[in-house]
MDTraj code that builds the backbone (N, CA, C; nanometers):
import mdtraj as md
import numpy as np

residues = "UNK UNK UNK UNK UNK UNK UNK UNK UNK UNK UNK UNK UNK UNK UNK UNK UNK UNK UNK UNK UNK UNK UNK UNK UNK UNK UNK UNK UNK UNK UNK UNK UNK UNK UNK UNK UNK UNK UNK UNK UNK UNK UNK UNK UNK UNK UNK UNK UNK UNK UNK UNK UNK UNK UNK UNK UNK UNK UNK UNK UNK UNK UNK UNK UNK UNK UNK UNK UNK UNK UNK UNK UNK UNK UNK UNK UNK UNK UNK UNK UNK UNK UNK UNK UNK UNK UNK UNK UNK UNK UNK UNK UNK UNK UNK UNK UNK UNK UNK UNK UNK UNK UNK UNK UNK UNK UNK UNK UNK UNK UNK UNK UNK UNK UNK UNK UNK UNK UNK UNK UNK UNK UNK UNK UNK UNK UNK UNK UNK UNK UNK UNK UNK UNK UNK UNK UNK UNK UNK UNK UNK UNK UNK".split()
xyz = np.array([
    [0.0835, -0.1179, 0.0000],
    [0.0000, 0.0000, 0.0000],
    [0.0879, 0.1240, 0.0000],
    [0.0405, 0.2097, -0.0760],
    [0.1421, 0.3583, -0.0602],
    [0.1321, 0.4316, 0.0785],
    [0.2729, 0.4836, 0.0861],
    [0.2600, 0.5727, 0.2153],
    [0.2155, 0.6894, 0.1766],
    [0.1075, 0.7250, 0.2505],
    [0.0812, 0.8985, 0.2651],
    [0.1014, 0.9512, 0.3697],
    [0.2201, 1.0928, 0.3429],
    [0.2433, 1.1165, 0.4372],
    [0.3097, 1.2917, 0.4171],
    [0.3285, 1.3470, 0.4819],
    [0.3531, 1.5197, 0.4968],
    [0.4427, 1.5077, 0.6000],
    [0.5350, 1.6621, 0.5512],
    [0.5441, 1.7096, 0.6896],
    [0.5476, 1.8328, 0.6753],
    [0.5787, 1.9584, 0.8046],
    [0.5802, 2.0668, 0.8179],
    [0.7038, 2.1293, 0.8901],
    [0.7660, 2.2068, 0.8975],
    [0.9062, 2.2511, 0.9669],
    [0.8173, 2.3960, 0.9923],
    [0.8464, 2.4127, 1.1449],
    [0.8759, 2.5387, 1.2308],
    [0.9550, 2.5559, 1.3001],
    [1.0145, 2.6883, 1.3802],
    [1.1264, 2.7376, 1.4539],
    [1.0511, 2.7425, 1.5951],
    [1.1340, 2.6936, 1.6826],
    [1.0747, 2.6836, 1.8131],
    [1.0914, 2.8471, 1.8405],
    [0.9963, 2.9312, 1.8855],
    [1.0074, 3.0554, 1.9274],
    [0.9443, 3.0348, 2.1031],
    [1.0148, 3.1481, 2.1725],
    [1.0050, 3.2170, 2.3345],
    [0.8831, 3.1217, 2.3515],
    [0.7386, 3.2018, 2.2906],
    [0.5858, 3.1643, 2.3616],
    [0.5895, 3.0207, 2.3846],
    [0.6698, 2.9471, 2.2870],
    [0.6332, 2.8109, 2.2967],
    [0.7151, 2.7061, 2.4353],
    [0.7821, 2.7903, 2.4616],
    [0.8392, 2.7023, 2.6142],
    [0.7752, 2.7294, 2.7098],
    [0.8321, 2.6489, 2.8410],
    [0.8120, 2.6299, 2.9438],
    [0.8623, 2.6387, 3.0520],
    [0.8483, 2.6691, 3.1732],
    [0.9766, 2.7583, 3.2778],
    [1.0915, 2.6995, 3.2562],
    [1.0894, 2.5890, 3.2387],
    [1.2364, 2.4692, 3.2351],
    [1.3479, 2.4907, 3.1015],
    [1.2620, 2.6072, 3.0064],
    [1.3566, 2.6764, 2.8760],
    [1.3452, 2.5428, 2.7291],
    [1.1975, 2.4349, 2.7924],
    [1.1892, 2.3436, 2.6579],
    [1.0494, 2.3276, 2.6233],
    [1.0133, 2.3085, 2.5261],
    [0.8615, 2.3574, 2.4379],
    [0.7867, 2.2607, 2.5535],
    [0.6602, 2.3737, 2.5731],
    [0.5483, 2.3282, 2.6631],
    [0.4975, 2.1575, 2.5944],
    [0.4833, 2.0683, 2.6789],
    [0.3989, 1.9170, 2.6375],
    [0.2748, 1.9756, 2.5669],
    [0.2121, 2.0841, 2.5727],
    [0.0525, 2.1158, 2.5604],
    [0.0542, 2.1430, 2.3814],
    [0.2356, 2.2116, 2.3572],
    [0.1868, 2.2687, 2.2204],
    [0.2093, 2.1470, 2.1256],
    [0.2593, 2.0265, 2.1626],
    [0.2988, 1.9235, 2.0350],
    [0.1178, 1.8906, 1.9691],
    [0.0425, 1.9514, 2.0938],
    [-0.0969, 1.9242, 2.0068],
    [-0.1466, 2.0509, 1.9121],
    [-0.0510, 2.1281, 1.9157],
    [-0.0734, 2.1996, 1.8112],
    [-0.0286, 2.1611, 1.6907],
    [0.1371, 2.1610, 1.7208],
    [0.2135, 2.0854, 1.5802],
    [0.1537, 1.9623, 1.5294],
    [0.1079, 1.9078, 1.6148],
    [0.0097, 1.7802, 1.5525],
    [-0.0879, 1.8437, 1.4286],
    [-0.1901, 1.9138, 1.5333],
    [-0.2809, 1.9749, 1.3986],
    [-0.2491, 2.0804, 1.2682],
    [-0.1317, 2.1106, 1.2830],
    [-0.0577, 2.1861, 1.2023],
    [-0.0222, 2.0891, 1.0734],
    [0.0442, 1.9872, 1.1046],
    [0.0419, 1.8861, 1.0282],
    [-0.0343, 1.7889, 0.9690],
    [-0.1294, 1.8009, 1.0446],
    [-0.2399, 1.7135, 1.0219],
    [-0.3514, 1.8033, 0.8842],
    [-0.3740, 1.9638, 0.9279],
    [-0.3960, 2.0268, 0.8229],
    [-0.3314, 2.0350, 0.6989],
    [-0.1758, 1.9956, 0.7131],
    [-0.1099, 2.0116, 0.5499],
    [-0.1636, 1.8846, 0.5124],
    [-0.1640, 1.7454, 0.5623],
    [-0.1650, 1.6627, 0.5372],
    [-0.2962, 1.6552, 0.4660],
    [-0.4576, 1.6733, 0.5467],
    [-0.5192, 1.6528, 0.4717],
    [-0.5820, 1.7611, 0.3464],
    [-0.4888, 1.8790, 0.3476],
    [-0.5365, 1.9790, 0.2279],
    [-0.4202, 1.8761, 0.1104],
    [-0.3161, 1.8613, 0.1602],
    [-0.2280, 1.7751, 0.0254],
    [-0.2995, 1.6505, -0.0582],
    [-0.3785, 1.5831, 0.0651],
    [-0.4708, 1.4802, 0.0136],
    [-0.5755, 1.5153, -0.0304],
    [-0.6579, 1.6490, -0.0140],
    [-0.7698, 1.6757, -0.0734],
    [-0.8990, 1.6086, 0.0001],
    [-0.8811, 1.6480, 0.0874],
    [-1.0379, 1.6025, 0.2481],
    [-0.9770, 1.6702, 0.3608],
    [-1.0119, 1.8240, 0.3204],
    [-0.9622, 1.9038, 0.4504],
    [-1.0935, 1.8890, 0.5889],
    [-1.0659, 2.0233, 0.6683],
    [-1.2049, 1.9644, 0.7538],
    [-1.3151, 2.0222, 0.6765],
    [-1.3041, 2.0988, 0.6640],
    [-1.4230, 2.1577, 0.5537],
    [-1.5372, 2.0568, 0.5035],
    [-1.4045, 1.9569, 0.4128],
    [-1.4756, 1.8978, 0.2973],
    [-1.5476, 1.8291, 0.4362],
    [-1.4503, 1.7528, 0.5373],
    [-1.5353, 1.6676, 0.5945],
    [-1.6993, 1.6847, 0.6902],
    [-1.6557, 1.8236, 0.7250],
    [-1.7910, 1.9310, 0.7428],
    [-1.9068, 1.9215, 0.6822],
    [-1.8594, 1.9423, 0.6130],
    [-1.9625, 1.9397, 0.4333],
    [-2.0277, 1.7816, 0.4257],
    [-1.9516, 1.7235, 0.4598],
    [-1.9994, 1.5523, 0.4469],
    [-2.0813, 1.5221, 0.5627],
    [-2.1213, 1.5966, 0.6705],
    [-2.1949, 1.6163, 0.8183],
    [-2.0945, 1.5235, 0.9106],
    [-2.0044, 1.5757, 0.8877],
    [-1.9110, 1.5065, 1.0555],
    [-1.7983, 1.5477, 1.1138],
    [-1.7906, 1.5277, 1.2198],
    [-1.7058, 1.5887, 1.3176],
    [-1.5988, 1.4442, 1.3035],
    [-1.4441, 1.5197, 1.3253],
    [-1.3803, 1.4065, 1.3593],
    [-1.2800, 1.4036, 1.4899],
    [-1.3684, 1.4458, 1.6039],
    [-1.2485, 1.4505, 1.7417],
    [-1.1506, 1.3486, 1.7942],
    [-1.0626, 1.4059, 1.8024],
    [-0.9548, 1.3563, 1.8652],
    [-0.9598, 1.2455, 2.0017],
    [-1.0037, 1.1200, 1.9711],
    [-1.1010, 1.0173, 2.0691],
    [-0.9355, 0.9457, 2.1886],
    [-0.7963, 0.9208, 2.0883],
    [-0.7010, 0.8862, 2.1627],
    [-0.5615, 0.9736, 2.1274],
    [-0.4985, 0.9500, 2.1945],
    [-0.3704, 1.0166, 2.1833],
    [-0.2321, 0.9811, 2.2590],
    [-0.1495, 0.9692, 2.2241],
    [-0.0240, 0.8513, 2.2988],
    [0.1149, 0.9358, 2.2649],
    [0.2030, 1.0289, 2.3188],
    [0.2758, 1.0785, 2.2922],
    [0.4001, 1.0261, 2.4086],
    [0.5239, 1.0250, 2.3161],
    [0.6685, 0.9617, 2.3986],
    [0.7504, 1.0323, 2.3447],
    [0.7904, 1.1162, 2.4586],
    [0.9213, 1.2085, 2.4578],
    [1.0586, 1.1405, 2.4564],
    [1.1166, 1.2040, 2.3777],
    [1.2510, 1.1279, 2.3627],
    [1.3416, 1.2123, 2.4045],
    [1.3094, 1.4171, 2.3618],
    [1.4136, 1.4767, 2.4066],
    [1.3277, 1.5982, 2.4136],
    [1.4014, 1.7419, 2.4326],
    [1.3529, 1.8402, 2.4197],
    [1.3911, 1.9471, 2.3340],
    [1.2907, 2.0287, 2.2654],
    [1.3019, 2.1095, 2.1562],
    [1.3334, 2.2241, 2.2890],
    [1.4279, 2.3381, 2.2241],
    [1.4852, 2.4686, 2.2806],
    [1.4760, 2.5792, 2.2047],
    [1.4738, 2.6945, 2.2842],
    [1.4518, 2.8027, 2.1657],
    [1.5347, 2.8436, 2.0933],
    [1.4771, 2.8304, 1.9724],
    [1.5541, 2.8365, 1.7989],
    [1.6126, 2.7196, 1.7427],
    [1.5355, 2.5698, 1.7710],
    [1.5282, 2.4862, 1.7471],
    [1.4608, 2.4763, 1.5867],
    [1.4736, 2.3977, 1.5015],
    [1.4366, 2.3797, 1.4245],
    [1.3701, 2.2536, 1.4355],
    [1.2225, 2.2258, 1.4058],
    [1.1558, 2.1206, 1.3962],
    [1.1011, 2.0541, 1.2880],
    [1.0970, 1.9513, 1.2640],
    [1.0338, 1.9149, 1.1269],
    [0.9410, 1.8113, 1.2145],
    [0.7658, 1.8021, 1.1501],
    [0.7113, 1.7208, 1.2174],
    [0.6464, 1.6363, 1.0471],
    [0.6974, 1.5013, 1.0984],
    [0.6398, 1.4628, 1.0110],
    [0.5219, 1.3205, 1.0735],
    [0.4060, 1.3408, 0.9548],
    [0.2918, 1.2560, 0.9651],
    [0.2817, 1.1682, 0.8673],
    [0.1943, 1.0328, 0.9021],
    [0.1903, 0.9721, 0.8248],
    [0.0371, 0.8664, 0.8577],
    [-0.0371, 0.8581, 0.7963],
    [-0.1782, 0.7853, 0.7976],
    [-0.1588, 0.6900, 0.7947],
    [-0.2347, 0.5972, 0.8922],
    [-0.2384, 0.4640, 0.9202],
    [-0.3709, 0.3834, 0.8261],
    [-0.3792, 0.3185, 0.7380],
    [-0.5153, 0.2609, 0.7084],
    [-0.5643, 0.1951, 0.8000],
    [-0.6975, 0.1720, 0.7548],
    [-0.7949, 0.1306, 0.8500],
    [-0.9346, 0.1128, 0.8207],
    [-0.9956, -0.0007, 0.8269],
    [-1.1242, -0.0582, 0.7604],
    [-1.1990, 0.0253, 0.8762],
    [-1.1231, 0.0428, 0.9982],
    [-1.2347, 0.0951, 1.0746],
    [-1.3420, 0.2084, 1.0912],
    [-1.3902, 0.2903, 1.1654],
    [-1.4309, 0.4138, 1.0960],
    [-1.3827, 0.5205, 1.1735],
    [-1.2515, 0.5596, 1.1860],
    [-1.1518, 0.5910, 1.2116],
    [-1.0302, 0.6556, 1.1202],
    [-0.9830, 0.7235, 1.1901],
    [-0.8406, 0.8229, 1.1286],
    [-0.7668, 0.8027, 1.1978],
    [-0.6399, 0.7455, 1.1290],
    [-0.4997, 0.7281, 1.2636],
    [-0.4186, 0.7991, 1.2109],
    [-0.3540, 0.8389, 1.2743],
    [-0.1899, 0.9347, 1.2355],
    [-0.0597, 0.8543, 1.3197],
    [0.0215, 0.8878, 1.2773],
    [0.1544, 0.8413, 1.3467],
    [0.2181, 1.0250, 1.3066],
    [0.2904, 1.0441, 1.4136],
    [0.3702, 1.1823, 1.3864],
    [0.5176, 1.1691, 1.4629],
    [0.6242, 1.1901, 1.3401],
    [0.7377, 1.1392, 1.4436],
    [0.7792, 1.3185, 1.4424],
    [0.8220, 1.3467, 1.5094],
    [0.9262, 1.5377, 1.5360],
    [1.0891, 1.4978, 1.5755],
    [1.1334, 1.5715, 1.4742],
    [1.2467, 1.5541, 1.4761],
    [1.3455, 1.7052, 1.4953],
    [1.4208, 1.6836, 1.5363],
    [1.5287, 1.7998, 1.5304],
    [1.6149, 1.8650, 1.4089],
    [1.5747, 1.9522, 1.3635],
    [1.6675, 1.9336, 1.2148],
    [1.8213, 1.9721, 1.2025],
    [1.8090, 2.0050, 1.2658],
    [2.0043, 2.0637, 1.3092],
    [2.0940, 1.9229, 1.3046],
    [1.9955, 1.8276, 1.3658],
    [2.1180, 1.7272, 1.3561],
    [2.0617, 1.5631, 1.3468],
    [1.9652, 1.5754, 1.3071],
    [1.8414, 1.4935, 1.2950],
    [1.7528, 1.4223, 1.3791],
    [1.8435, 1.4371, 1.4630],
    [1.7615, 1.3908, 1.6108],
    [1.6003, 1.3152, 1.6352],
    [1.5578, 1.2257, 1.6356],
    [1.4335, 1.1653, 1.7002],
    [1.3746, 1.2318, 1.8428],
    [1.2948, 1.3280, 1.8262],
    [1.2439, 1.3581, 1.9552],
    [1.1114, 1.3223, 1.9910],
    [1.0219, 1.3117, 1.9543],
    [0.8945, 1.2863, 2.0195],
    [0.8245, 1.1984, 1.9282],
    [0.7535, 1.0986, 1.9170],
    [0.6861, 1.0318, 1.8682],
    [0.5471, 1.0280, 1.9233],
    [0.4478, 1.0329, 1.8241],
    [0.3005, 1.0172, 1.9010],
    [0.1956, 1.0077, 1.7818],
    [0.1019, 0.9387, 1.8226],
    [-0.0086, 0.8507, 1.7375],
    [-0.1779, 0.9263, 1.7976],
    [-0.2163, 0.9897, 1.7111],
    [-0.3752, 1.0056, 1.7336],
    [-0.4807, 0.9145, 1.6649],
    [-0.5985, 0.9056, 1.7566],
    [-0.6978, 0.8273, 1.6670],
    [-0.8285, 0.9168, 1.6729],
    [-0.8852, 0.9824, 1.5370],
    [-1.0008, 0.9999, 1.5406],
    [-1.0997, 0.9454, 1.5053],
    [-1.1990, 0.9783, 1.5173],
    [-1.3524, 0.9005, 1.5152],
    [-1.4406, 0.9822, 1.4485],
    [-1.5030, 0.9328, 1.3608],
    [-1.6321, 1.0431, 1.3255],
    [-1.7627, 1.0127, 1.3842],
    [-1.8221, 1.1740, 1.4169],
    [-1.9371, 1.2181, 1.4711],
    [-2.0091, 1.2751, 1.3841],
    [-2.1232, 1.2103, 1.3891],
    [-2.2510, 1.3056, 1.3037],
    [-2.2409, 1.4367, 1.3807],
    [-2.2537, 1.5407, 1.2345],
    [-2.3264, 1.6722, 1.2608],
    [-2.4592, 1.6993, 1.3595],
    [-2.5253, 1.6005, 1.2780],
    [-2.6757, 1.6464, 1.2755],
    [-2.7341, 1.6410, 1.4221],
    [-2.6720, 1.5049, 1.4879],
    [-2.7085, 1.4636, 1.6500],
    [-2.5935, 1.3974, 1.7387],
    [-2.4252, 1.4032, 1.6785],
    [-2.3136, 1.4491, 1.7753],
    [-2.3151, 1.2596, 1.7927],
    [-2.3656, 1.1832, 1.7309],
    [-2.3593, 1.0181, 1.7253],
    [-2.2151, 0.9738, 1.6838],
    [-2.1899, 0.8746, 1.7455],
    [-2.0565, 0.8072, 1.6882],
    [-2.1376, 0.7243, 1.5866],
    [-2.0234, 0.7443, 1.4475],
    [-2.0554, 0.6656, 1.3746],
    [-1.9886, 0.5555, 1.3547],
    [-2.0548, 0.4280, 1.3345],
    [-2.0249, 0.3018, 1.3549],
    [-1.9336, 0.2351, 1.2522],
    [-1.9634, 0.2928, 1.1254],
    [-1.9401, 0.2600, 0.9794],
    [-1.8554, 0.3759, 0.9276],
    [-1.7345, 0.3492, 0.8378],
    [-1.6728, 0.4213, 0.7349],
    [-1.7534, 0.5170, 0.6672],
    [-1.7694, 0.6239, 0.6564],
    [-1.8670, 0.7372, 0.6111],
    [-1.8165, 0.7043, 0.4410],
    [-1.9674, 0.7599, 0.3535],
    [-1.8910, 0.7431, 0.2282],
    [-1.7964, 0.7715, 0.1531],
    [-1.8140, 0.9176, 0.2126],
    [-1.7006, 1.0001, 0.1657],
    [-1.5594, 0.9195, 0.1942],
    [-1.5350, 0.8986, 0.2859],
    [-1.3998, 0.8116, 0.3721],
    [-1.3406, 0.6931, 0.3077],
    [-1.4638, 0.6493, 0.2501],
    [-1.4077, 0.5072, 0.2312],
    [-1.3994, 0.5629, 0.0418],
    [-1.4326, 0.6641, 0.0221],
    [-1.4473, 0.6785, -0.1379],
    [-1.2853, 0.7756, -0.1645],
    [-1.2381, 0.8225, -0.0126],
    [-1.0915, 0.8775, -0.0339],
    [-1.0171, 0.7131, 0.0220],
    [-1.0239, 0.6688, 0.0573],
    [-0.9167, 0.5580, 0.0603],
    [-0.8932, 0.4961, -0.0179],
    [-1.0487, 0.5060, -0.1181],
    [-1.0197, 0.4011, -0.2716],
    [-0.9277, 0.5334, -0.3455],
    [-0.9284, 0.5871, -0.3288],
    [-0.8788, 0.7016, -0.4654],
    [-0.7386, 0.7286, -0.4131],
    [-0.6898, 0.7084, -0.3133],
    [-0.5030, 0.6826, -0.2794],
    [-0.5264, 0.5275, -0.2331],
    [-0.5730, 0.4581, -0.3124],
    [-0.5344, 0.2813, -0.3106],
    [-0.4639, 0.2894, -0.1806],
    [-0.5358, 0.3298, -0.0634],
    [-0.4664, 0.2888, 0.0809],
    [-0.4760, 0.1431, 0.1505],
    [-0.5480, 0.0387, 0.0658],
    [-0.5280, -0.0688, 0.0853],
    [-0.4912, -0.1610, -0.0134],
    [-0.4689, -0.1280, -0.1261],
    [-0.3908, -0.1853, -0.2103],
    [-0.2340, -0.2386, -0.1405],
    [-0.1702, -0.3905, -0.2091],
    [-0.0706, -0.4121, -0.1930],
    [0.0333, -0.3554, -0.2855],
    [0.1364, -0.3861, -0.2284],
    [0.2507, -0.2857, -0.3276],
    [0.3283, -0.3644, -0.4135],
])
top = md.Topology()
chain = top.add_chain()
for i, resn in enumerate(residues, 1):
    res = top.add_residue(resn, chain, resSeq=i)
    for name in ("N", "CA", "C"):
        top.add_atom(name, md.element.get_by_symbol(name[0]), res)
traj = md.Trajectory(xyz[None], top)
């Protein structure tokens, strides 16, 4: 199956630390969604589209492992990569790395879920839309 996958590079700036002088734990859930937005405008099912399709897709798990710490004027590259899944579900894997010297720093995996618009329901089943973007990047095709 093909990998799909993005990434994004930012500069660790001041706001983003923490008294200890290394990026707050709170903002990697930003860089998450930072990436997670290139990722799905590159694929073409931003939230919009998925809006538009009546569903919410919140952030149901989340598993993050620090390896080191980003400092200010760090260079970060976060890269993502989609997990397939028959389920009715969105997985990410996001590894962040250091770019100065390539460093492995944080690794962490989200799982979302879709929610109807209309009455905030978990949905049980692959929405059409979902399963009609997985056929169109052959995400379960073998390679």
């Amino acid at each position: 199956m093909p990998k799909l996958s993005e990434s994004i590079e930012r500069k660790v700036s001041f706001h983003d630390l923490d008294a200890m002088g290394v990026v707050w734990h709170g903002h990697y859930l930003l860089y998450m969604e930072e990436a997670r937005e290139a990722f799905l405008n590159k694929y073409g099912t931003g939230y919009m589209q998925m809006l538009d399709a009546g569903y919410f897709e919140p952030i149901t798990h989340l598993d993050l492992n620090y390896k080191g710490s980003f400092v200010y004027g760090d260079q970060m590259r976060v890269e993502i990569e989609y997990v397939p899944s028959y389920k009715a579900c969105i997985i990410f894997n996001y590894r962040f790395f250091r770019v100065g010297d390539g460093k492995l720093m944080t690794e962490a995996t989200t799982t979302q879920h879709f929610v109807t618009k209309e009455n905030r329901e978990l949905e049980l089943l692959r929405p059409d839309f979902y399963r009609e973007w997985q056929e169109k990047w052959h995400v379960f095709d073998e390679e």
